[in-house]
C-alpha angles and dihedrals in degrees: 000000000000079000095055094049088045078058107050095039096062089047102045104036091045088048102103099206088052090060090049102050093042099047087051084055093058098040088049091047101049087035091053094043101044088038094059102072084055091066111099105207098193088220106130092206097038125100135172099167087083087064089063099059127077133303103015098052096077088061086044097048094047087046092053092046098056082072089062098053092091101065086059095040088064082045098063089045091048093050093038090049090044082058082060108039084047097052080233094150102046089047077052098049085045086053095050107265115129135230084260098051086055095062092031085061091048086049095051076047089061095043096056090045089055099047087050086054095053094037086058094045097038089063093034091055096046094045094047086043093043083049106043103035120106086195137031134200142158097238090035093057096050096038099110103016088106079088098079084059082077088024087073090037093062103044087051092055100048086044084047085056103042076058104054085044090048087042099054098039096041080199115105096209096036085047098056096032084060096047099040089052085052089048102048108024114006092053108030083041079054108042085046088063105053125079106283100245088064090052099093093056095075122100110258093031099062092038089052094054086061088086098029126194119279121254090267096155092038080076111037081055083054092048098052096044089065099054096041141338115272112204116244092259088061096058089045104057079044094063091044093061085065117059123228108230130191123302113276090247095053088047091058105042076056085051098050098047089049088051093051095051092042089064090037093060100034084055089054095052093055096041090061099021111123101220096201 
């Protein structure tokens, strides 16, 4: 294991548009979380800054972050294919790693990937929360944190499935092009078109619940109620605008099954893959 990592570490972090891509990642998240509070929405009964204090900003943080997968996702495909277009896995077979080891090195990839993606959250969230917080407990402060638990479980999915694309087309533009048309218009043009209660059960439905929406109308609901009394017509129309998903623990059994098919098949491709 600790040889594999060896491995993929000195090709991927020596690796200069890695750096790059990586590095634009960090700069667009923390720009995109610490720029928000600046933004005046010139709503009288709208706040944010709620979603900044604990505990509601580790939902708000995770949230914000799924926005943000699919920059890494396209990075996954670029550095899998680059295995392909450099002939990198065959040189590796010739030199005594297995099949397994291959996709043993791509998972240890992912899973670096995942744990930078929480390590940047996870701050985020506490000094947001440290900053914005009138008031500041223990149990406050970890009240919601059980979120980056999914939080992790999601990124490593979507990484999981940027691989198996990467992994069937071989090709880094026709790879993410694919993936990307799945992501934005196959999927969301099929799951449109099936009776509502089955909607949840698609792919990136169901993944992307992982890290739900904050209660954003919740508080709005809150807000205007103390500045004057909406009628419960009103409320309702507000709660419609907001569709209820699928419990946390369904989503992640689903999660769970599509995971496990992800790494079986992915398995499959590299065990009969020819690497000329």
């Amino acid at each position: 294991m600790i040889k594999l990592f060896k491995i993929e570490f000195r090709k991927t972090f020596n690796y200069i548009p890695f750096r790059i891509l990586i590095s634009l990642h960090l700069v667009l998240f923390i720009v995109g979380i610490f720029f928000i509070p600046r933004i005046d929405t010139k709503i009288p009964f709208l706040s944010i800054l709620p979603l900044y204090q604990f505990p509601h900003v580790w939902n708000f943080t995770t949230w914000v972050s799924s926005f943000y997968n699919i920059s890494l996702i396209l990075l996954v495909i670029m550095l899998t294919c680059n295995e392909f277009n450099n002939k990198t896995y065959k040189q590796q077979i010739i030199f005594g790693l297995s099949r397994n080891d291959l996709l043993l090195q791509k998972i240890i990839l992912i899973l670096i990937l995942s744990f930078y993606v929480i390590l940047l959250v996870g701050i985020s969230s506490v000094a947001s929360g440290l900053f914005y917080s009138y008031k500041i407990t223990l149990g406050l402060i970890f009240e919601q944190s059980w979120i980056m638990a999914t939080l992790f479980i999601q990124i490593f999915t979507y990484l999981c499935f940027g691989l198996l694309f990467a992994l069937i087309f071989r090709n880094m533009i026709l790879s993410g092009v694919v993936y990307l048309m799945y992501r934005v218009i196959i999927e969301p043009v099929i799951r449109i078109n099936v009776p509502e209660e089955f909607r949840g059960y698609f792919p990136s439905k169901f993944v992307t619940n992982l890290t739900p929406r904050p209660e954003i109308m919740s508080m709005i609901q809150s807000n205007m109620q103390q500045q004057s009394q909406p009628d419960g017509k009103e409320i309702e129309k507000m709660n419609a605008l907001v569709p209820q998903g699928l419990p946390i623990w369904q989503n992640l059994i689903l999660t769970a099954v599509l995971l496990t098919i992800l790494l079986y098949i992915s398995a499959q491709i590299l065990k009969k893959r020819r690497f000329n």
